[in-house]
C-alpha angles and dihedrals in degrees: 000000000000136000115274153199108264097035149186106115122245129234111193103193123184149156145157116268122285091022094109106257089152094061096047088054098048087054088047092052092056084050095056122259125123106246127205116198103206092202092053078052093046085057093048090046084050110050120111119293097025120117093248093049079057097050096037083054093043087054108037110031135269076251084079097062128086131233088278097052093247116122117270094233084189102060086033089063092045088063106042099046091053090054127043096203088048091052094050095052094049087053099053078054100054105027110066083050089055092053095047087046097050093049094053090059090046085052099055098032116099087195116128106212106035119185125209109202110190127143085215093049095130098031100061088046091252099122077061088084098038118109099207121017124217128198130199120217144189143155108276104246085043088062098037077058103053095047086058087043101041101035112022108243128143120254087262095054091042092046078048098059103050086049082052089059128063112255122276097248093063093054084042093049090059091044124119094188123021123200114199110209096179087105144050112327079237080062096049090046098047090064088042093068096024083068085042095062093042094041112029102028092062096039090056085046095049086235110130109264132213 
């Protein structure tokens, strides 16, 4: 990889859920990176009175909106990771906005090294226009933990939402840098900045990076 014309540089930074993205991208942005968090992004495409609210509602229910006619992302998870087609249809929804969305932000940003931080990175075909791709890491029942911990589900839903994603081997196979966060956050960050050197340092010299 070598600095180009067209630049920033971009950070593609995934993981599946409970493996710790959010923290990598904190650490990337003190480093200095502007980071774009596609799921902060899903919740602005789909406030009220945008095109995909219409449609999420079209195709879910009214059922699936709070008091305040914005979509209950909570009951809308309930239903969707109980049921594949519903996910996916959720997704096709969602996922052309994001992108939009996201380019949008790439387009107006003077930043030099931009992350995009998605679950669904590679799935939506978004990893395809990264220059460099980033996967998060941990030990399985480290993960199953930390989605009871972090977000308050039961072990079943918890347990729900990791058989909804495709394993971790298949994100880590694609990978061109791994962080592992089973360890020390001193650990995690170490690797952060270890890629960052090897990654970063030589796109913003215009000397081929690793």
């Amino acid at each position: 990889m070598k600095a180009q014309q067209g630049r920033p540089l971009l950070i593609g930074l995934t993981g599946n859920i409970g493996t710790g993205k959010t923290t990598v991208g904190r650490m990337l942005a003190q480093l200095g990176a502007e980071v774009i968090d596609a799921d902060r992004v899903a919740h602005q495409v789909m406030q009220a009175g945008t095109r995909t609210h219409t449609a999420v509602v079209e195709a879910f229910g009214p059922e699936m909106l709070t008091s305040e006619g914005e979509i209950d992302r909570a009951r809308l998870g309930d239903l969707v990771f109980a049921d594949a087609s519903a996910l996916a249809r959720l997704e096709a929804l969602v996922h052309p906005a994001v992108i939009a969305e996201t380019g949008r932000r790439i387009a107006a940003t003077s930043a030099d090294v931009i992350v995009i931080e998605a679950i669904k990175l590679i799935e939506a075909g978004m990893a395809d226009t990264c220059h460099s791709l980033w996967v998060t890491t941990c030990r399985p029942e480290q993960q199953m933990q930390r989605i009871i911990d972090e977000r308050g589900l039961s072990q079943p839903e918890a347990e729900q939402r990791v058989r909804a994603q495709p394993p971790q081997e298949l994100k880590i196979a694609c990978a061109d840098v791994v962080i592992d966060n089973s360890g020390p956050l001193s650990l995690t960050r170490s690797q952060v900045e270890a890629a960052w050197e090897r990654v970063v340092a030589p796109w913003k010299s215009g000397t081929k990076g690793v």
